[in-house]
SEPA-779440 format. One record per atom (N, C-alpha, C, O): x, y, z; residue in one letter. Coordinates in steps of 0.1 Angstrom, whole numbers, plus 5000, padded with zeros to 4 digits. Atoms other than C-alpha are relative to their C-alpha. Example, Ala and Ser with C-alpha at 12.3 -4.5 7.8 and 13.67 -1.06 7.14 Angstrom:
// SEPA-779440
500949885000A
512349555078A
500950125000A
501950125007A
499149895000S
513749895071S
499250115008S
499750225009S
// end
This chain:
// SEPA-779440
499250014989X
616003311620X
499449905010X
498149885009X
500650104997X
615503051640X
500250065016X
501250105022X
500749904989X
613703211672X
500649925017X
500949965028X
499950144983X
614402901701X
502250025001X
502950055011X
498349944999X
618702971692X
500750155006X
501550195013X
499649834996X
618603341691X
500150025015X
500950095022X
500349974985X
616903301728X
501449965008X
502150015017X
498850094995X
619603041735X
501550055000X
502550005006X
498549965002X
622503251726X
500450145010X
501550185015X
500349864993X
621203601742X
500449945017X
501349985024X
499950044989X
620503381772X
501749945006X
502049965018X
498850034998X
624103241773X
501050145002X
501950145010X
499249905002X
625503591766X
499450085020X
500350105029X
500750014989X
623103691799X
501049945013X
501750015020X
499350044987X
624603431823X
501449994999X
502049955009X
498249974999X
628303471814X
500250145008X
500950175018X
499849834996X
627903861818X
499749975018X
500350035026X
500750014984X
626203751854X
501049945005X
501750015013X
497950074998X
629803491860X
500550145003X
500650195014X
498949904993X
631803801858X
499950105005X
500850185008X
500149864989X
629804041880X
500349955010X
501050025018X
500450084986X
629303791907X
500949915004X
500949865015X
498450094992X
632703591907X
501250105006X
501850195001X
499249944990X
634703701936X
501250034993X
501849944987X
498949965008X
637603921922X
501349935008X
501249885019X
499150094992X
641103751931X
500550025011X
500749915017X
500349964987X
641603941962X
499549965011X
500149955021X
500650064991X
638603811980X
500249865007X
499949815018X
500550134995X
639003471974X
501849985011X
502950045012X
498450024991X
641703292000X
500649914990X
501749904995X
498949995012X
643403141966X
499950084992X
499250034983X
499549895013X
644103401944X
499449914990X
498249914987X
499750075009X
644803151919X
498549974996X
498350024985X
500850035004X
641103011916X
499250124996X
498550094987X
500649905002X
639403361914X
500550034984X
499850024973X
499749975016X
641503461882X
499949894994X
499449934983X
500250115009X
641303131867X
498449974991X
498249944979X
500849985003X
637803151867X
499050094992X
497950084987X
500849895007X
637103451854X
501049994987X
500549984976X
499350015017X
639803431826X
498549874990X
497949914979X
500750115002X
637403081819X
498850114993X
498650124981X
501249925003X
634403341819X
499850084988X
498850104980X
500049945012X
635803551796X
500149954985X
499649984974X
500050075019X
637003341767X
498649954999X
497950014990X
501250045000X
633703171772X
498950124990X
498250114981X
500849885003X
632203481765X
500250094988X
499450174982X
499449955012X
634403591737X
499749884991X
499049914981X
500550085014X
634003271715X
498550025002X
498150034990X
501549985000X
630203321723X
499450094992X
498350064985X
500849865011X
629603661704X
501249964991X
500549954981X
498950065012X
632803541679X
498749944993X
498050014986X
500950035002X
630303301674X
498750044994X
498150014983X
501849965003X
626803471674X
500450084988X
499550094980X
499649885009X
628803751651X
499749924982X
499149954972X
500450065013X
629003501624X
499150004997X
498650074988X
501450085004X
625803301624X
499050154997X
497950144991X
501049925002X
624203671623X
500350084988X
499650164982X
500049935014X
626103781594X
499749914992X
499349964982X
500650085010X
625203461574X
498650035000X
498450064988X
500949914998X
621603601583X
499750114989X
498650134983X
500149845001X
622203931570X
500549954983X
499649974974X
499750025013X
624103821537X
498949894993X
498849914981X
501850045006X
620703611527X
499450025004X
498949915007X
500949874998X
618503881538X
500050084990X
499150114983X
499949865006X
620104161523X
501749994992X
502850014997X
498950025004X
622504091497X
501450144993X
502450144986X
498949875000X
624304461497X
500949985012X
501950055014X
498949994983X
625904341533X
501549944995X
502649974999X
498750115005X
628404101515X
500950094995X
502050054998X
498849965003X
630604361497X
499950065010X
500850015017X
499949934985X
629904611532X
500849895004X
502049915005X
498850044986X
631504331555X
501149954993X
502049915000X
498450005005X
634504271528X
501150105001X
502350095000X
499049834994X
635304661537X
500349985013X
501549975015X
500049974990X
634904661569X
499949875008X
499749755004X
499350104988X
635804491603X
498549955010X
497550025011X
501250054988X
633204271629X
499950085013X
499050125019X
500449934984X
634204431659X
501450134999X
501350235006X
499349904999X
637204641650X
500350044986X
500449944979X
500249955014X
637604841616X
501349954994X
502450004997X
499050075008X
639604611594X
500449845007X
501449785004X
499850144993X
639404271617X
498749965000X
497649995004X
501750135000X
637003991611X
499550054986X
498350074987X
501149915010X
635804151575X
499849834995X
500249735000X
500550145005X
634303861554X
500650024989X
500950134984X
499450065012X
635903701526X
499450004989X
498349974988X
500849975009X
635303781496X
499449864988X
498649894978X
// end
Protein backbone atom coordinates (compact mmCIF):
# COMPACT_ATOMS: atom_id res chain seq x y z
CA UNK A 1 0.00 0.00 0.00
CA UNK A 2 1.34 2.94 -0.77
CA UNK A 3 1.60 4.79 2.74
CA UNK A 4 1.96 8.84 1.41
CA UNK A 5 -1.88 8.17 -0.61
CA UNK A 6 -3.54 6.28 2.14
CA UNK A 7 -2.52 9.55 4.33
CA UNK A 8 -3.67 11.62 1.39
CA UNK A 9 -7.05 10.12 1.14
CA UNK A 10 -7.87 9.79 5.01
CA UNK A 11 -6.76 13.39 5.14
CA UNK A 12 -9.16 14.46 2.31
CA UNK A 13 -11.95 12.32 3.90
CA UNK A 14 -10.93 14.53 7.39
CA UNK A 15 -11.33 17.96 5.74
CA UNK A 16 -14.63 17.31 3.79
CA UNK A 17 -16.17 15.82 7.03
CA UNK A 18 -14.74 19.36 8.69
CA UNK A 19 -16.71 21.41 5.31
CA UNK A 20 -19.93 19.95 6.49
CA UNK A 21 -19.63 20.58 10.22
CA UNK A 22 -18.50 24.11 9.84
CA UNK A 23 -20.45 25.33 6.69
CA UNK A 24 -23.15 27.56 7.80
CA UNK A 25 -26.56 25.62 7.38
CA UNK A 26 -28.94 27.49 4.81
CA UNK A 27 -30.77 29.35 7.33
CA UNK A 28 -27.85 31.29 8.71
CA UNK A 29 -26.42 32.40 5.70
CA UNK A 30 -28.34 35.74 4.15
CA UNK A 31 -28.53 33.64 0.74
CA UNK A 32 -30.00 30.52 1.31
CA UNK A 33 -28.97 29.66 -2.03
CA UNK A 34 -25.09 29.69 -1.33
CA UNK A 35 -25.27 27.67 2.01
CA UNK A 36 -27.04 24.55 0.22
CA UNK A 37 -25.01 24.77 -2.75
CA UNK A 38 -22.11 24.38 -0.89
CA UNK A 39 -22.74 21.78 1.05
CA UNK A 40 -24.52 19.68 -1.71
CA UNK A 41 -20.63 20.49 -3.39
CA UNK A 42 -19.27 18.97 0.03
CA UNK A 43 -21.09 16.07 -0.13
CA UNK A 44 -20.67 14.67 -3.61
CA UNK A 45 -17.11 15.64 -2.99
CA UNK A 46 -17.14 13.35 -0.26
CA UNK A 47 -19.12 10.62 -1.82
CA UNK A 48 -16.88 10.14 -5.01
CA UNK A 49 -13.96 10.26 -2.32
CA UNK A 50 -14.81 6.98 -0.39
CA UNK A 51 -16.55 5.60 -4.05
CA UNK A 52 -13.12 6.10 -4.79
CA UNK A 53 -10.91 4.92 -1.77
CA UNK A 54 -13.61 1.86 -1.72
CA UNK A 55 -12.15 0.60 -4.88
CA UNK A 56 -8.50 1.31 -4.76
CA UNK A 57 -8.83 -0.71 -1.36
CA UNK A 58 -10.56 -3.59 -2.70
CA UNK A 59 -7.86 -3.91 -5.59
CA UNK A 60 -5.59 -4.16 -2.30
CA UNK A 61 -7.43 -6.74 -0.75
CA UNK A 62 -8.05 -8.94 -3.98
CA UNK A 63 -3.93 -9.15 -4.28
CA UNK A 64 -3.54 -9.72 -0.74
CA UNK A 65 -5.98 -12.14 -0.13
CA UNK A 66 -7.27 -13.92 -3.07
CA UNK A 67 -10.59 -15.47 -1.19
CA UNK A 68 -11.96 -11.62 -1.24
CA UNK A 69 -12.68 -11.80 -5.02
CA UNK A 70 -15.58 -14.42 -5.02
CA UNK A 71 -16.73 -12.62 -1.33
CA UNK A 72 -17.14 -9.12 -3.16
CA UNK A 73 -19.03 -10.91 -6.27
CA UNK A 74 -21.65 -11.89 -3.38
CA UNK A 75 -21.90 -9.09 -1.73
CA UNK A 76 -22.44 -5.28 -1.91
CA UNK A 77 -19.58 -2.17 -1.02
CA UNK A 78 -21.72 -0.20 0.99
CA UNK A 79 -25.09 -1.77 0.66
CA UNK A 80 -25.87 -5.55 0.36
CA UNK A 81 -26.10 -6.22 -3.30
CA UNK A 82 -24.67 -2.69 -4.69
CA UNK A 83 -21.23 -2.12 -5.86
CA UNK A 84 -20.37 -6.10 -5.70
CA UNK A 85 -17.29 -6.71 -7.98
CA UNK A 86 -17.48 -8.23 -11.25
CA UNK A 87 -16.85 -11.36 -11.75
Amino acid sequence: MNRALAIALVSAQVLLLLALALLPHGGLWPVNLGGSVWHLVAWLALLLLLAGKARWEERMLVAEHPDYAPYGTRVGRFLPGVGRLKP
